[in-house]
N, C-alpha and C positions, 0 to 999 in steps of 0.2 A: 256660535251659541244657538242651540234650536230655540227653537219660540215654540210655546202652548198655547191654545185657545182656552179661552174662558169663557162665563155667559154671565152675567149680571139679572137677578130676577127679580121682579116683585110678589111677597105672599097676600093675595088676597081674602080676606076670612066672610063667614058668609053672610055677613052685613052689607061689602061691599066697599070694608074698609082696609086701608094697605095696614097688615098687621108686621112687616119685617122684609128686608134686604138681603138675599144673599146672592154671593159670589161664588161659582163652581168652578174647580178648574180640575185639571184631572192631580188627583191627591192630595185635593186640596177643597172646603167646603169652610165659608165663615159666612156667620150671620149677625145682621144688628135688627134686635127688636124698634118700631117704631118708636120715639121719643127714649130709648138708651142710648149712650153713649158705647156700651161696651159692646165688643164685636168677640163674638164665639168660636172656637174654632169646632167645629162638628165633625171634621175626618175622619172621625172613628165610626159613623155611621155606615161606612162602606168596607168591605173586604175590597181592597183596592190589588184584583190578578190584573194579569196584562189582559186577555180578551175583555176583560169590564173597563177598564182603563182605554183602549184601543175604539170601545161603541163609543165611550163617553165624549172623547174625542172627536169620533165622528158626527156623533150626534151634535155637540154646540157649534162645529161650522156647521153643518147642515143650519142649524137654526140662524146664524148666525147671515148666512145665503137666502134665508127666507121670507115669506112678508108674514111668515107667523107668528103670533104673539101669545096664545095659550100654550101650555105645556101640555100634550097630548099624547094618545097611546102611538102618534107616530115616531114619539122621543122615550121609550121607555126605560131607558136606563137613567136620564133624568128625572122621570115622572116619580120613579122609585125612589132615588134622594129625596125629591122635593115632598111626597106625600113621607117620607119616614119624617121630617123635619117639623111637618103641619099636616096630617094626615084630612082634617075637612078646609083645609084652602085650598083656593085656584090658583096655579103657578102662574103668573103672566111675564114672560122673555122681555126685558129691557133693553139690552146693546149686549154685543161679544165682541171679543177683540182678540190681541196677541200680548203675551207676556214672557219676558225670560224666563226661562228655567232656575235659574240660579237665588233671582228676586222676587219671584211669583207672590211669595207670603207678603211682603214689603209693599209690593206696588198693588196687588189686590184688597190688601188693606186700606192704602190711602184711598182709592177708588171708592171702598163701603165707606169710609169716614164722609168723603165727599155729597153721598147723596142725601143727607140730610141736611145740608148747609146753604142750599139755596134757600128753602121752605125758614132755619133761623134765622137767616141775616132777613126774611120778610117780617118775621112776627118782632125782633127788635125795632125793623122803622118806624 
């Protein structure tokens, strides 16, 4: 079973505040606004060919190998998702990893659910 990379981002808006989470993998694009619960699926935002599919790829290990953390014109086939999604936020790279093919949706989901949960189980103490 191949593995996919993925990238985990944060959208920063121009206050300086984290306005939303998204997860990219190739075919795949969800996002949770800050303090929502519901997580979007946005995959329709991309005509997903194999050479757009194949940079994207490239590009989240690349990020993934890096010590970058802004989204930059050196990732532009990300920069394009992430400004179609919040065109005046700063994308900031969070963690990449691997995922199956198979569960991609399943496990990248639980992942976006995840990064709000440390920040409520604070404000419940």
């Amino acid at each position: 079973m191949a593995a996919l990379p993925f990238g985990q981002f944060s959208l920063v808006d121009l206050r300086g505040e984290n306005s939303g989470a998204v997860i990219i993998a190739p075919e795949l694009i969800l996002l949770r606004r800050t303090g929502s619960g519901a997580i979007h699926d946005l995959s329709y935002l991309v005509v997903w060919s194999e050479p757009r599919t194949a940079a994207l790829m490239r590009e989240l290990q690349a990020l993934a190998g890096s010590e970058r953390q802004v989204v930059d014109g050196s990732t532009p086939e990300l920069r394009q998702v992430l400004a179609s999604i919040e065109p005046k936020a700063t994308a900031v790279f969070r963690s990449g990893g691997n995922c199956s093919r198979i569960f991609r949706r399943r496990q990248l989901k639980a992942a976006l659910q995840a990064v709000d949960a440390p920040r409520q189980s604070q404000r419940a103490s």
